[in-house]
C-alpha positions as CSV (number, residue, x, y, z in Angstrom):
1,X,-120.9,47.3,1.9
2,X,-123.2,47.5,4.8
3,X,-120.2,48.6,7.1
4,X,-119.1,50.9,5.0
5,X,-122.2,52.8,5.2
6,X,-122.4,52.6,8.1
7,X,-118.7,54.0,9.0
8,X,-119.6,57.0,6.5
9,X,-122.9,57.6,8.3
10,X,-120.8,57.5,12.0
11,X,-117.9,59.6,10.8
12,X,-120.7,62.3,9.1
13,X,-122.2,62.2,12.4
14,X,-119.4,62.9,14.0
15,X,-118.0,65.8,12.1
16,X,-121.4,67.4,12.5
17,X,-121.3,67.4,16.2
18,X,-118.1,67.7,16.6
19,X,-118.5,71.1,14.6
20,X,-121.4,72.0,16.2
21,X,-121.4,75.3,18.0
22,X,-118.1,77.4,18.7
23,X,-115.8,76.1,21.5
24,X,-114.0,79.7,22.1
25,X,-115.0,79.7,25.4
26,X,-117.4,83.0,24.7
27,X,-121.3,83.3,24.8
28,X,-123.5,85.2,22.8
29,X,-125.1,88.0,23.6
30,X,-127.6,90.3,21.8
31,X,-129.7,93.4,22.8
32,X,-130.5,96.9,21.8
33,X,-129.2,100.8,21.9
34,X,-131.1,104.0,21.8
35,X,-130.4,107.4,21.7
36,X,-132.5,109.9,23.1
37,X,-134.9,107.7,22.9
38,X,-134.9,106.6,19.2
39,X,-133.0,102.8,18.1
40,X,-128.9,104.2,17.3
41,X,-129.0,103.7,13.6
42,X,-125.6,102.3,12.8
43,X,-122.3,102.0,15.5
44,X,-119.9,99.9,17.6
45,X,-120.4,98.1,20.9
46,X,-117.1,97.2,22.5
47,X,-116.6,94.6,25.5
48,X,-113.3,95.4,27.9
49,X,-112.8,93.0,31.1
50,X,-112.8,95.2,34.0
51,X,-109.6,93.1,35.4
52,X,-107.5,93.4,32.0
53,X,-107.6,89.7,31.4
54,X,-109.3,88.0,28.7
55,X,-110.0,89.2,25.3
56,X,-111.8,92.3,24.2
57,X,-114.8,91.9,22.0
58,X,-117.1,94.1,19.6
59,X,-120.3,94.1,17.3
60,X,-121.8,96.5,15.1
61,X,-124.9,97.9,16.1
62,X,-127.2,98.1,13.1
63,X,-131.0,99.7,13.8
64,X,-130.7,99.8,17.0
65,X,-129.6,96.2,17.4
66,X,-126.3,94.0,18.4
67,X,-125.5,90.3,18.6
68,X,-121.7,89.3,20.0
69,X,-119.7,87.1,21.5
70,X,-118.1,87.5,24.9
71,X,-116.4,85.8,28.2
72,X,-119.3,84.8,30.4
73,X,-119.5,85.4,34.1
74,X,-117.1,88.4,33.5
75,X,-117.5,91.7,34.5
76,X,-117.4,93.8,31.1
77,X,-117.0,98.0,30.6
78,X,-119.1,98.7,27.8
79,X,-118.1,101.1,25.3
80,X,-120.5,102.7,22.8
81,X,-119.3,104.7,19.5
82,X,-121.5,106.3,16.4
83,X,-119.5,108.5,14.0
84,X,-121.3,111.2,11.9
85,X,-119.9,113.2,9.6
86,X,-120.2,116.9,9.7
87,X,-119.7,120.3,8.2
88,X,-115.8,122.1,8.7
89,X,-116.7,125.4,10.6
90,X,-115.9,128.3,8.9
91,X,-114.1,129.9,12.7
92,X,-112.1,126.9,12.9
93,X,-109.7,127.8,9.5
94,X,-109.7,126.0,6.2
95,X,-108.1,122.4,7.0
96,X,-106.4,120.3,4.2
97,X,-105.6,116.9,3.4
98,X,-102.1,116.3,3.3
99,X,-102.4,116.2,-0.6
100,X,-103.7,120.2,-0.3
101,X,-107.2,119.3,-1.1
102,X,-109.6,121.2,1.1
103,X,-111.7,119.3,3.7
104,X,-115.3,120.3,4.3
105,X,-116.3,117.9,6.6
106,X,-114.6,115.7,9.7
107,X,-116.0,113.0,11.6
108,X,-116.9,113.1,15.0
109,X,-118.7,110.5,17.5
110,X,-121.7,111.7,18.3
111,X,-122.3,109.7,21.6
112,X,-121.0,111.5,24.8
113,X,-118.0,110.2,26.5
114,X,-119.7,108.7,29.7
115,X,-120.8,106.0,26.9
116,X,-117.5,105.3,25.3
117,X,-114.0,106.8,26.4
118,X,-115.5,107.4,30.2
119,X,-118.1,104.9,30.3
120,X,-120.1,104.4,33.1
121,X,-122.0,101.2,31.3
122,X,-120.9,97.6,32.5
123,X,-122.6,94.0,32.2
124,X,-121.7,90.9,33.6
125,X,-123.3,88.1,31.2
126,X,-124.5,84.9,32.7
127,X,-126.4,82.0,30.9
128,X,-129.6,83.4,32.8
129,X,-128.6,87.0,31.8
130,X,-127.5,87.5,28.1
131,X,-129.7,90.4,26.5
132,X,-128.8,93.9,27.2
133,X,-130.5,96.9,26.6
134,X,-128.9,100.5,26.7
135,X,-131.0,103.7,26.5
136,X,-127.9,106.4,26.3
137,X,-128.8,110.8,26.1
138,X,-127.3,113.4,24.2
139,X,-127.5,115.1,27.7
140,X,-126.6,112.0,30.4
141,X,-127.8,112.3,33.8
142,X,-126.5,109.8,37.0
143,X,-129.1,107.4,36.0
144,X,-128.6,103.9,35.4
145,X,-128.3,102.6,31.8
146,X,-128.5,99.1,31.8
147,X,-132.5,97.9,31.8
């Protein structure tokens, strides 16, 4: 009986290191995004390798704040997106959905391209180095991002 429970004890022991942490090969990261000075309320932080190997990886930002994984000791583009939703303009014509219901409002992202499409923004996470802050303007200038 003894060496039973003892077995059971060694192979629960065993599962639960053997299951602890993820072994994907990525790190965690966290950090925060403003906008024009204020935390972004709600969007998406995405990851690209610079070289085009390696996986791409993305987090929602929620209050201003973000928590993901990615490949460490890799130089990453980062790409910032928040969609708002606003009023049709009236110059634009009526648009319609392809039911024929009218549409009075589209969605747009309201973060400029240097931030997303165009970014300028790039990390390269290390163990030593894995929180990132990113103050981003309606109205960018040539000014580095990354604190």
């Amino acid at each position: 009986m003894r060496i039973l429970f003892t077995l059971a004890f060694f192979l629960a022991f065993v599962a639960t290191v053997g299951g602890c942490g993820k072994n994907d090969g990525l790190m965690s990261i966290d950090g925060t995004v403003s906008f024009d000075g204020s935390p972004l309320a709600d969007g998406t932080i995405v990851f690209v390798p610079n070289d085009g190997t390696g996986a791409m990886s993305d987090a929602k930002i929620v209050s201003g704040h973000f928590k993901a994984r990615v490949q460490p000791k890799k130089h990453l583009a980062v790409k910032i997106y928040s969609m708002k939703k606003v009023p049709v303009s009236s110059g634009t014509g009526a648009q319609f959905t392809p039911s024929g219901e009218k549409v009075d409002t589209r969605t747009i992202c309201i973060i400029p391209l240097c931030y997303n499409e165009q970014t300028t923004l790039a990390i390269e996470p290390t163990t030593a180095d894995r929180t990132f802050h990113f103050d981003l303007q309606s109205e960018p200038s040539n000014q580095p991002l990354k604190k």
